[in-house]
PLY file of the C-alpha trace (Angstrom):
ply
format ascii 1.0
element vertex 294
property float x
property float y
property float z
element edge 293
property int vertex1
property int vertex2
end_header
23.77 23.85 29.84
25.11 23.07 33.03
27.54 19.95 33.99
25.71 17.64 32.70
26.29 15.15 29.59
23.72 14.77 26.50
23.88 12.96 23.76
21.40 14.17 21.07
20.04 12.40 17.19
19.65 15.11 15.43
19.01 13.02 12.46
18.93 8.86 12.29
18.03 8.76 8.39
19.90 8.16 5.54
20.52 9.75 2.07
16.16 9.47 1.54
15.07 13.11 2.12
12.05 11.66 4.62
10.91 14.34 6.67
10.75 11.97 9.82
14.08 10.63 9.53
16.77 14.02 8.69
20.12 13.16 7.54
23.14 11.57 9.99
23.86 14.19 12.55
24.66 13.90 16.25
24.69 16.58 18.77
27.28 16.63 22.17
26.47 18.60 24.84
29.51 18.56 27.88
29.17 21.23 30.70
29.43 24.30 28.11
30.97 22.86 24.94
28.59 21.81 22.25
30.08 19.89 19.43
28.15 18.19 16.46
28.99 15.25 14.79
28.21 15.08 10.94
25.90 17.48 9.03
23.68 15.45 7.19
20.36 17.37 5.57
18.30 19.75 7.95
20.63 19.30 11.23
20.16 23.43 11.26
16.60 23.13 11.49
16.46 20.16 13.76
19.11 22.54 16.41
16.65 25.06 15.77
13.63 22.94 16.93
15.99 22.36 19.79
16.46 26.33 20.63
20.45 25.61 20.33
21.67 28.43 18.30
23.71 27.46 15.15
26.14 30.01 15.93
27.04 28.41 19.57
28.29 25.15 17.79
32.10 24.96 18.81
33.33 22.51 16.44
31.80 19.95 13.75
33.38 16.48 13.38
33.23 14.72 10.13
33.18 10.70 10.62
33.50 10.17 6.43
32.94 12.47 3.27
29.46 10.91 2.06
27.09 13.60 0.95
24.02 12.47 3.19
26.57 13.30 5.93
28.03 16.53 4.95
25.76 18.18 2.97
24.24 20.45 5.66
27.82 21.54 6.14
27.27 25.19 4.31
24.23 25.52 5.73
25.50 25.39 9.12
28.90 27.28 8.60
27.38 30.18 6.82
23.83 30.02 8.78
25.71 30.20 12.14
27.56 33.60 11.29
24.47 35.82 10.58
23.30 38.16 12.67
20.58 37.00 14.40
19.38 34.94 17.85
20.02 31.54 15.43
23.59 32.28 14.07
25.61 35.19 15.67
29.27 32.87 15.79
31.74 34.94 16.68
35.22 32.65 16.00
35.89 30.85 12.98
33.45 27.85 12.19
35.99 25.05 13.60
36.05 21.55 11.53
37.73 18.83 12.78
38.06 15.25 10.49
39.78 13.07 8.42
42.55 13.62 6.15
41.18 15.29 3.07
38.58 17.64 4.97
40.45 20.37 4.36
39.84 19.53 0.92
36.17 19.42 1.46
36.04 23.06 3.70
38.28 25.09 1.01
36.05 23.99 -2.02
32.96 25.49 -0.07
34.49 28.64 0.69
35.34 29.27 -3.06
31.62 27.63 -3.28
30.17 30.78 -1.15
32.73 33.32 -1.55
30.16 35.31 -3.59
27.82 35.14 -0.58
30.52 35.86 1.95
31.51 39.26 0.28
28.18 40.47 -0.65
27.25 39.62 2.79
30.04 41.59 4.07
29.53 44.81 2.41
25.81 44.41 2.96
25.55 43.29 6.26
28.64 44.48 7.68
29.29 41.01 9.31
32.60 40.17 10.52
35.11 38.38 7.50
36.79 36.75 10.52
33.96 34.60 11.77
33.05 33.46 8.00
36.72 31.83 8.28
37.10 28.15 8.71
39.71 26.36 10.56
40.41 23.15 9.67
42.34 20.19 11.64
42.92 17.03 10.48
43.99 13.80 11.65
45.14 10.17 9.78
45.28 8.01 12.93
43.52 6.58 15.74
43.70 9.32 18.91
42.56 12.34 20.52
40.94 15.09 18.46
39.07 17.26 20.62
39.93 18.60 24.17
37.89 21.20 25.78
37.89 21.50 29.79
36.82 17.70 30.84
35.35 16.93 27.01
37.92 14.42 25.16
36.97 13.08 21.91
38.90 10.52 20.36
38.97 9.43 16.46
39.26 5.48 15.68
39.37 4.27 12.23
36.46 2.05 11.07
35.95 -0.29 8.09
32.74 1.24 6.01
34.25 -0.77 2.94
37.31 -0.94 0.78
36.61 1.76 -0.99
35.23 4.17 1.51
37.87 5.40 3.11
38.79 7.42 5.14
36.04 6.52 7.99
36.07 6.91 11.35
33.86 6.57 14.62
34.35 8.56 18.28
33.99 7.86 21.59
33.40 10.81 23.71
34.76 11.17 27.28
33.23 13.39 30.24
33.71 12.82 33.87
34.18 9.37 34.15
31.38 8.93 31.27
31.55 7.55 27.97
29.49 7.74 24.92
30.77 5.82 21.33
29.30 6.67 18.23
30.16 3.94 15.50
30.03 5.93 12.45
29.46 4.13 9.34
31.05 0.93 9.64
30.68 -3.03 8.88
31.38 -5.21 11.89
34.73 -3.81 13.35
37.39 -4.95 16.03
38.02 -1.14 16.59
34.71 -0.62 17.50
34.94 -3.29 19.80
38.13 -2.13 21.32
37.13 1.70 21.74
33.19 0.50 23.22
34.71 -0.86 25.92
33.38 0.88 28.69
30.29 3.20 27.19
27.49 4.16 28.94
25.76 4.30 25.50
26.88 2.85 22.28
25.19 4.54 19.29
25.78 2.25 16.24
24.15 2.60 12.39
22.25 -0.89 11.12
21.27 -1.50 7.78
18.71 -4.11 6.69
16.74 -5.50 3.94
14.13 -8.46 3.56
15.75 -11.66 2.32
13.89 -11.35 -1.10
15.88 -8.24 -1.92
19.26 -9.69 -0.87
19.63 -11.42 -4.34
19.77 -7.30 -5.71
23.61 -6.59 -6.69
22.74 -2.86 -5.66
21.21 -4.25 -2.24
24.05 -6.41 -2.18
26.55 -3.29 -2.45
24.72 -1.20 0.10
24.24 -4.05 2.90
27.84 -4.78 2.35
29.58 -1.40 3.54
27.12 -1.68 6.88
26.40 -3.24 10.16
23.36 -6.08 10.28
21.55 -6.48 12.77
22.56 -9.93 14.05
26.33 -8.21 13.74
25.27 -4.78 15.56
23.74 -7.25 18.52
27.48 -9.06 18.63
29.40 -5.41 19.17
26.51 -4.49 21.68
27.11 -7.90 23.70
30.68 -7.36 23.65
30.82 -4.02 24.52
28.27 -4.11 27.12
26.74 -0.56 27.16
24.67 -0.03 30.03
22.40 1.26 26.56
22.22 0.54 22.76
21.40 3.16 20.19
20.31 2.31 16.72
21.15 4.98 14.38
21.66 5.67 10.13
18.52 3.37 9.96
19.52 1.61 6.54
16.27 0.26 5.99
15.91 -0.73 2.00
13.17 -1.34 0.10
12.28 -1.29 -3.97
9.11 0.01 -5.15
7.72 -3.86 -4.72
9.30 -4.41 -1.29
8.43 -2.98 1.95
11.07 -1.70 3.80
11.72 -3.88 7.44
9.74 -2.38 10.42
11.18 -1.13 14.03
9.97 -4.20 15.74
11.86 -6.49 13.18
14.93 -4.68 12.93
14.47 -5.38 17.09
13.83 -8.79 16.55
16.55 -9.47 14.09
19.09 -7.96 16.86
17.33 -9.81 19.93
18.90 -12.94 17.92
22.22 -12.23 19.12
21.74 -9.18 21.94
19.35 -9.33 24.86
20.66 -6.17 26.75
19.21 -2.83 26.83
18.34 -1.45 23.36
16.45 1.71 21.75
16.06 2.84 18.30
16.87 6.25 17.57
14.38 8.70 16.56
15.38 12.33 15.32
15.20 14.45 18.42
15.63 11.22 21.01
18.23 12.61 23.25
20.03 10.71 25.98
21.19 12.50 29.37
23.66 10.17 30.83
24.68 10.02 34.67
24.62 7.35 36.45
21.95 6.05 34.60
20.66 7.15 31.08
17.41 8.82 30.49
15.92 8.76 27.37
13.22 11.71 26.25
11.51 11.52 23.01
10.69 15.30 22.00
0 1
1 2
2 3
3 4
4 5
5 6
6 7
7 8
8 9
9 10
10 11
11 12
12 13
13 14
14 15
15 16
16 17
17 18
18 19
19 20
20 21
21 22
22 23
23 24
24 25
25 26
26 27
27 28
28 29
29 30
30 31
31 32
32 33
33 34
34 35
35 36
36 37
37 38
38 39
39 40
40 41
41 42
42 43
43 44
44 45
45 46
46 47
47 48
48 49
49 50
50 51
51 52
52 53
53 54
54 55
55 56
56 57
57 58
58 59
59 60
60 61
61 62
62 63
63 64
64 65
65 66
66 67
67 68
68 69
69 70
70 71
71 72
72 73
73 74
74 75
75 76
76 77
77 78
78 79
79 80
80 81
81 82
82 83
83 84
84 85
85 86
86 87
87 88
88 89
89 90
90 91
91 92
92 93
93 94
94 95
95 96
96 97
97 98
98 99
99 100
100 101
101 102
102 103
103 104
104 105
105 106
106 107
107 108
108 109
109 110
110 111
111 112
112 113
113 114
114 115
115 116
116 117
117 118
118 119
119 120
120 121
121 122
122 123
123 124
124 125
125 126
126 127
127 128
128 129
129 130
130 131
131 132
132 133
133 134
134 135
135 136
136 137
137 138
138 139
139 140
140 141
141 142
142 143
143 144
144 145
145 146
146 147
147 148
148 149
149 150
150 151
151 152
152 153
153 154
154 155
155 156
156 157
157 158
158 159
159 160
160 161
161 162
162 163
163 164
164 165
165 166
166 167
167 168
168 169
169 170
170 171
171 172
172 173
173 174
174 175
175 176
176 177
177 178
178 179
179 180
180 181
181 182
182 183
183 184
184 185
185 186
186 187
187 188
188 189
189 190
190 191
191 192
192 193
193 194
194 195
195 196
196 197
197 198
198 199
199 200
200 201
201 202
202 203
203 204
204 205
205 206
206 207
207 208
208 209
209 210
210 211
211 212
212 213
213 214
214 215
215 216
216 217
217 218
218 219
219 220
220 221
221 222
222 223
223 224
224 225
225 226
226 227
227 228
228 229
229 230
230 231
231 232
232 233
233 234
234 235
235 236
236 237
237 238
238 239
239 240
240 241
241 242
242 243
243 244
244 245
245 246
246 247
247 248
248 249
249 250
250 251
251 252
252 253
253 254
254 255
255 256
256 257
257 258
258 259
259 260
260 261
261 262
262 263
263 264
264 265
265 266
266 267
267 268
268 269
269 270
270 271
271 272
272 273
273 274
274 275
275 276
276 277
277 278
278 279
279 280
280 281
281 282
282 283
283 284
284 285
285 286
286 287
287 288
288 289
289 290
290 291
291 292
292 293
C-alpha cells in the first residue's frame, strides 16, 4: 500500500459463529505497516479474501482476553509462518497488549510446540519466525511506533470484572482513527475521541421484552447502548461513526433488533454521520472518508 490510511472490519460479530458476521477483528493499514487489532474467529480467511498475506501482519494488538477476540490468535501466528504466498513471515509474530498477554502467547506455544517441531524437521521452516515477542503495557500511552503510525492504549471500563480492557486510537499524518474496544459508556473514550476522523465503537442491544433476562441483563451491562454510543459519537464529533461487535441478542422466542432499529435507537441521541459495520467495510480516510462495501 502506498501513503495512504485504511481502516478495515475484518469481523463486526460476536462470540455467534454466523458466517456473515466473523469474530472482532480490525485491520490498520499506514503507508507500509499493517497492524491488526484482535483475532476473533476467521480474521485469516477474511485477510485472505482481502489478498493481504497473513505473513505481512507486523504486529497484533489485543484490546481484552475474551475468546471471541483471541481465538484466531494460533491460527494467525502459526498460519503466517508457512511457506507459501499466504504466510511466509519472516520475524517473530509480534503481540502487543495488556498485562497478562504474555500469559496468553506462552500457553499457545507449549499449545503448538508439537506442530512447531514437526513442522521444522519436515518443512525445514525457520524456528526463529515461529517465535513470539511479546510487549506489554498496564497504563494509558503509546504502544506502537512505526515511521508516522502511533498507536496509543487507553484503558476502558467493559465491567468490573473484565479487566484488563483497553481501546486505541491510531495516529497517521495528521489523521486519527479510535477504536473503542469493548467498553460501557466511558470518559476515556471520550477523552482519547477527541479529534477522530472515524470513531469505531461496539453497541449491544436487545428488545425491551428480553431486558427482564438476568443473563440479558449481564451481557447488556458490560456494553455500550445505543442511546449511550450516540452520546460518545456527539461528543466526540467524528467526521464518521462506525458501529462494530454488533451485540444484537435474541432467545429462541425473540428476534434479535434489526440494522434500521439499532439506527433508530442511536438517532435518539446522535444525528451526525453514522454507518454500521459490515465484515469487509473498509474506510480510506483523507480528507474525507470513503466507505467501500466489498
Amino acid at each position: 500500500m502506498a501513503a495512504g490510511f485504511r481502516v478495515t472490519l475484518l469481523g463486526t460479530g460476536t462470540p455467534i459463529p454466523r458466517p456473515d458476521r466473523f469474530g472482532p477483528s480490525t485491520l490498520i493499514e499506514a503507508g507500509d505497516n499493517t497492524v491488526l487489532i484482535d483475532a476473533g474467529r476467521g480474521a485469516t480467511m477474511r485477510l485472505f479474501q482481502l489478498g493481504v498475506p497473513i505473513g505481512a501482519i507486523d504486529a497484533l494488538l489485543l484490546t481484552h482476553f475474551h475468546s471471541d477476540h483471541t481465538v484466531g490468535i494460533p491460527d494467525l501466528w502459526l498460519t503466517g509462518w508457512l511457506s507459501s504466498h499466504f504466510g511466509n513471515r519472516q520475524r517473530p509474530f509480534k503481540t502487543i497488549g495488556p498485562i497478562g498477554t504474555e500469559k496468553l502467547m506462552r500457553h499457545l506455544e507449549a499449545a503448538y510446540a508439537q506442530d512447531i517441531e514437526i513442522r521444522i524437521e519436515d518443512e525445514r521452516l525457520a524456528r526463529e519466525h515461529a517465535a513470539i515477542s511479546v510487549e506489554e503495557f498496564a497504563k494509558d500511552g503509546i504502544v506502537y511506533r512505526a515511521g508516522d503510525l502511533v498507536i496509543i492504549a487507553f484503558a476502558v471500563d467493559h465491567g468490573d470484572a473484565i479487566k484488563p480492557a483497553f481501546g486505541y486510537r491510531v495516529e497517521y499524518r495528521g489523521r486519527v482513527a479510535v477504536i473503542s474496544g469493548d467498553t460501557r459508556y466511558n470518559e476515556n473514550v471520550l477523552h482519547y475521541g477527541q479529534g477522530a476522523d472515524l470513531m469505531v465503537h461496539e453497541v449491544a442491544m436487545a428488545r425491551p421484552e428480553l431486558l427482564n433476562e438476568a443473563y440479558i441483563q449481564r451481557i447488556v451491562n458490560h456494553h455500550t447502548s445505543p442511546q449511550e454510543a450516540g452520546r460518545v459519537f456527539a461528543q466526540t464529533r467524528p467526521e464518521l461513526a462506525a458501529f462494530t461487535h454488533l451485540v444484537m441478542l435474541a432467545s429462541e422466542n425473540v428476534m434479535a433488533p434489526t440494522v434500521d432499529e439499532l439506527i433508530a435507537a442511536t438517532r435518539e441521541t446522535y444525528a451526525g454521520q453514522l454507518i454500521v459495520g459490515e465484515d469487509l467495510m473498509s474506510f480510506e480516510i483523507g480528507e474525507t472518508i470513503s466507505v467501500r462495501r466489498t
